[in-house]
C-alpha positions in Angstrom: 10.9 -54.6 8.3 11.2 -52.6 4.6 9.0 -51.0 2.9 9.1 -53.1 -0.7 7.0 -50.9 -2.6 6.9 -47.1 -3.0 6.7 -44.8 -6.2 8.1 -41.5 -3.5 5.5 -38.8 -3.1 6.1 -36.0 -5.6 3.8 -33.5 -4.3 6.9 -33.0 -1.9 10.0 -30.7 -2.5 11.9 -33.5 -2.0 10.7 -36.7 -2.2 13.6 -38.4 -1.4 14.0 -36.5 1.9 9.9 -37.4 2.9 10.6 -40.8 2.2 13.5 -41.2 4.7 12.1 -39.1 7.2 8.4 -41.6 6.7 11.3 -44.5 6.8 12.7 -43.4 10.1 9.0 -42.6 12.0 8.3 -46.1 10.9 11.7 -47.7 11.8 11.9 -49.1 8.5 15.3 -50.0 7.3 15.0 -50.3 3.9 12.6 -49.5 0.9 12.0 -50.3 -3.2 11.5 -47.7 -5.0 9.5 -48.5 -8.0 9.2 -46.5 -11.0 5.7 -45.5 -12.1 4.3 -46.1 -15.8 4.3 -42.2 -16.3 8.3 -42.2 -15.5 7.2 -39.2 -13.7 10.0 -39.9 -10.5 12.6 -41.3 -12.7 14.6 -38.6 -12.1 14.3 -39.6 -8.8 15.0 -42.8 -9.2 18.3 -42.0 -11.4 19.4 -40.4 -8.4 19.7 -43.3 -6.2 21.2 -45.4 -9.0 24.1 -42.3 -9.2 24.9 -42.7 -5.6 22.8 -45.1 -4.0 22.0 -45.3 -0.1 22.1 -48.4 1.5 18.4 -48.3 2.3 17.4 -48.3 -0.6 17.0 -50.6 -4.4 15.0 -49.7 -7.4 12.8 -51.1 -9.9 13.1 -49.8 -13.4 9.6 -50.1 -15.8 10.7 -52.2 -19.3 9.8 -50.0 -21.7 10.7 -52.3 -25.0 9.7 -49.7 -27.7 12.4 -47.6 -26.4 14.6 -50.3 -25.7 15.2 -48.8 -22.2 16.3 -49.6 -19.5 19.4 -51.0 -21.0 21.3 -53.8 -19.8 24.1 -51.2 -18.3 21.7 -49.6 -16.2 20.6 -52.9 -15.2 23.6 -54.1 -14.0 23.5 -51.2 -11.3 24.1 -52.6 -8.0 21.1 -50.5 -6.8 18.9 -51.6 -9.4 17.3 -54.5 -7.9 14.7 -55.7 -11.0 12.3 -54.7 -13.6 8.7 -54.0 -13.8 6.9 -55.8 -16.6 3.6 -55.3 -18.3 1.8 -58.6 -18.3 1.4 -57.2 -22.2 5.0 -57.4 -22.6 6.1 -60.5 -20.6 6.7 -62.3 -23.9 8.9 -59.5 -25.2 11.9 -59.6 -22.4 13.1 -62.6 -24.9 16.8 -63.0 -23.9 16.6 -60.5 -21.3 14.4 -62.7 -19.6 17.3 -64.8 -19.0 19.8 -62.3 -18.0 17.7 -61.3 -15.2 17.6 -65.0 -13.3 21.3 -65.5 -14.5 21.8 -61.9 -13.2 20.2 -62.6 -10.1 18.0 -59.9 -10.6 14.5 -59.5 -10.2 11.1 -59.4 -12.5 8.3 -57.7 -10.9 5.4 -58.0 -13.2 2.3 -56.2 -13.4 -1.1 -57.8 -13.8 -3.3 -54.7 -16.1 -5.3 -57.5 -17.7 -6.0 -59.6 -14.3 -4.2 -62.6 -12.6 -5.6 -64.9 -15.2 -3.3 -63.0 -18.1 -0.5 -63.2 -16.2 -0.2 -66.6 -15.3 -0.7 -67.7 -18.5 2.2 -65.7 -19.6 4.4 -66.0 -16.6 4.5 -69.7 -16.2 6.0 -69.7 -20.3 8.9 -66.9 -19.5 9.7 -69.2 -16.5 9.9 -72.6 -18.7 12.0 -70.1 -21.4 14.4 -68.8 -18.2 14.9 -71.1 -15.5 16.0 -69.8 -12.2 13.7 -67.0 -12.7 13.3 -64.5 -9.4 10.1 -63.2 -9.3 8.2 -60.5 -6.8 4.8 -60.5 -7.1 3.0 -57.4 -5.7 0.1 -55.8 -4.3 -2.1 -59.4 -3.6 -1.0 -60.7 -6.2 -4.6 -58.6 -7.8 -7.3 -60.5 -6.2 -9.7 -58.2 -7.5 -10.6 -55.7 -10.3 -13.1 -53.0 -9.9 -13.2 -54.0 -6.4 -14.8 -57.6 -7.4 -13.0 -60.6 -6.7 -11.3 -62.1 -9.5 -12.5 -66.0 -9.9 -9.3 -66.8 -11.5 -7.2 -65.4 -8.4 -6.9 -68.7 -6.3 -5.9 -70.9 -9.4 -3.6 -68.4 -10.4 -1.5 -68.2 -7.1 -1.9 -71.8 -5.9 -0.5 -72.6 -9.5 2.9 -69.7 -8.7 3.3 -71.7 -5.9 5.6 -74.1 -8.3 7.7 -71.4 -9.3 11.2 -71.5 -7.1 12.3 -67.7 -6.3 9.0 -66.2 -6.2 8.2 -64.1 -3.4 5.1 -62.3 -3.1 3.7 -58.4 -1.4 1.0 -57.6 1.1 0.5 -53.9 -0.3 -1.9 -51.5 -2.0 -4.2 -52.6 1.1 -6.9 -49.7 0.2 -6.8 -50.6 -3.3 -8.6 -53.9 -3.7 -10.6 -53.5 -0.4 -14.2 -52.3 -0.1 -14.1 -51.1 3.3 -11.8 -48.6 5.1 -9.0 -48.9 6.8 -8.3 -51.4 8.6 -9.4 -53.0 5.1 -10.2 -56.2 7.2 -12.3 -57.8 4.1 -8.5 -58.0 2.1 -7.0 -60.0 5.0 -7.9 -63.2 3.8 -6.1 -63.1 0.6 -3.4 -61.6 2.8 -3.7 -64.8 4.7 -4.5 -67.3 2.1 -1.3 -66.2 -0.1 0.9 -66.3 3.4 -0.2 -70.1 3.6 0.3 -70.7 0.3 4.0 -69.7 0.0 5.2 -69.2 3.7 5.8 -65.9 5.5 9.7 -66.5 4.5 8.0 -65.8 1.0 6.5 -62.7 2.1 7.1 -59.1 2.3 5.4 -55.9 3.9 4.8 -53.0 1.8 2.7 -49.6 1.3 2.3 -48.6 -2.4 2.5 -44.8 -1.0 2.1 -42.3 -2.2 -1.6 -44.4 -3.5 -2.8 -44.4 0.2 -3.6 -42.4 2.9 -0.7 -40.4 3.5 -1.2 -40.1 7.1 -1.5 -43.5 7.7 1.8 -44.8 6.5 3.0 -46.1 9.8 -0.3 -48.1 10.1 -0.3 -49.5 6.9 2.9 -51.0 7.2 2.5 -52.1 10.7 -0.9 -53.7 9.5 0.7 -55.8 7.0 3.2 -57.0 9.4 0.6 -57.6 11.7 -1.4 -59.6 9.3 1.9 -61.8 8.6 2.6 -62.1 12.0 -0.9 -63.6 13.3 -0.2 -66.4 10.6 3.5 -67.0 11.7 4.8 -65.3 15.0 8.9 -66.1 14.0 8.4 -64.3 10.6 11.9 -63.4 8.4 11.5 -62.5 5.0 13.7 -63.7 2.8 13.6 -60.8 0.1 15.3 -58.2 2.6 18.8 -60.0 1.5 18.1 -58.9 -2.3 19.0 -55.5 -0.8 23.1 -57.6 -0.5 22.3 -58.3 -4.0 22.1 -62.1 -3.3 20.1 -64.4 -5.7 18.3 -66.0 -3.1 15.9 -69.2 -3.7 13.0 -70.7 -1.7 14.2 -72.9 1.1 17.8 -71.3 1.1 19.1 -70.9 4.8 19.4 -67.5 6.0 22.4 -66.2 7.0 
């Protein structure tokens, strides 16, 4: 099991250091570390694209008024993707198709709701073909803690898009109950049926949970994948081998 979403907690001395330790309480193998809109753990970040462990990848935020991060720094072995702004989807232009020719991967953020980025990711996938494509937290089935009416459309429609896998994470986010957040689990189980567990990966969003409870979070996704399909083996994991890896591909 990985953990396929963390920003690193940087109230700690050493974030890097509480993540492993986390990592190894959990007997989790591998983790994504994500960079955070603020940049605030970059420096972090830049650290395991320097000399990068073998547990873990990063995702770098596309800033495009900046013009960072460049191609160069994309081409990192332990960069594993980008994070996109739904807002800025229609700006990756040609870069757009480096990543699927790259083999790396665009994890896109919905600020606007699912219904935004639909609309704008099923054009970048028509303009770049062969497209990989992590979807996060839920894929956002709700804002303000409401469900979003356009949230079953949207992911039944992603469903056509080869190389898309998608995150059970940021449980305590969209729920309105405490943990065990039990009123999330059916989009948990509704996006499982939709794209197969193959298509689906465990993650925590820490440090944006309870702390504490990091174990259980991860073990509660898993759980939730595992009551759905018992012989569960997600696919994503062999991203970390920097493999492009499509839908229905065997795994080795």
């Amino acid at each position: 099991m990985m953990d396929a979403y963390t920003h690193l907690d940087l109230t700690c001395t050493d974030p890097l250091a509480d993540m492993e330790a986390r990592m190894a309480h959990a007997g989790i193998k591998r983790a994504l570390a994500v960079e955070t809109w603020k940049g605030d753990n970059l420096s972090w970040l830049e650290r395991l694209i320097a000399e990068p462990p073998a547990q873990f990848r990063v995702v770098l935020c596309f800033r495009p008024d900046v013009m960072q991060p460049s191609q160069e720094i994309l081409q990192r072995g332990a960069v594993l993707g980008l994070r996109v702004r739904t807002a800025d989807l229609h700006r990756l232009q040609d870069l757009a198709t480096w990543l699927a020719a790259s083999g790396k991967w665009l994890v896109p953020h919905a600020e606007s709701g699912i219904g935004a980025l639909r609309k704008e990711l099923l054009v970048l996938v028509e303009r770049a073909p062969g497209l990989q494509i992590y979807l996060p937290h839920l894929g956002w089935p709700r804002q303000d803690k409401r469900d979003d009416p356009e949230w079953e459309a949207a992911v039944s429609e992603f469903r056509s898009i080869p190389g898309m896998v998608v995150g059970i994470s940021a449980l305590g986010h969209f729920s309105r109950e405490p943990f065990p957040h039990a009123d999330v689990k059916p989009f948990a189980s509704r996006l499982i049926d939709i794209f197969g567990s193959a298509s689906t990966v465990t993650a925590s969003d820490y440090p944006l949970i309870e702390k504490d409870l990091y174990v259980e979070y991860l073990q509660l996704a898993q759980a939730w994948i595992l009551d759905v399909d018992a012989r569960w083996s997600p696919r994503f994991e062999q991203a970390f081998e920097n493999r492009t890896v499509h839908r229905g591909e065997a795994l080795a």
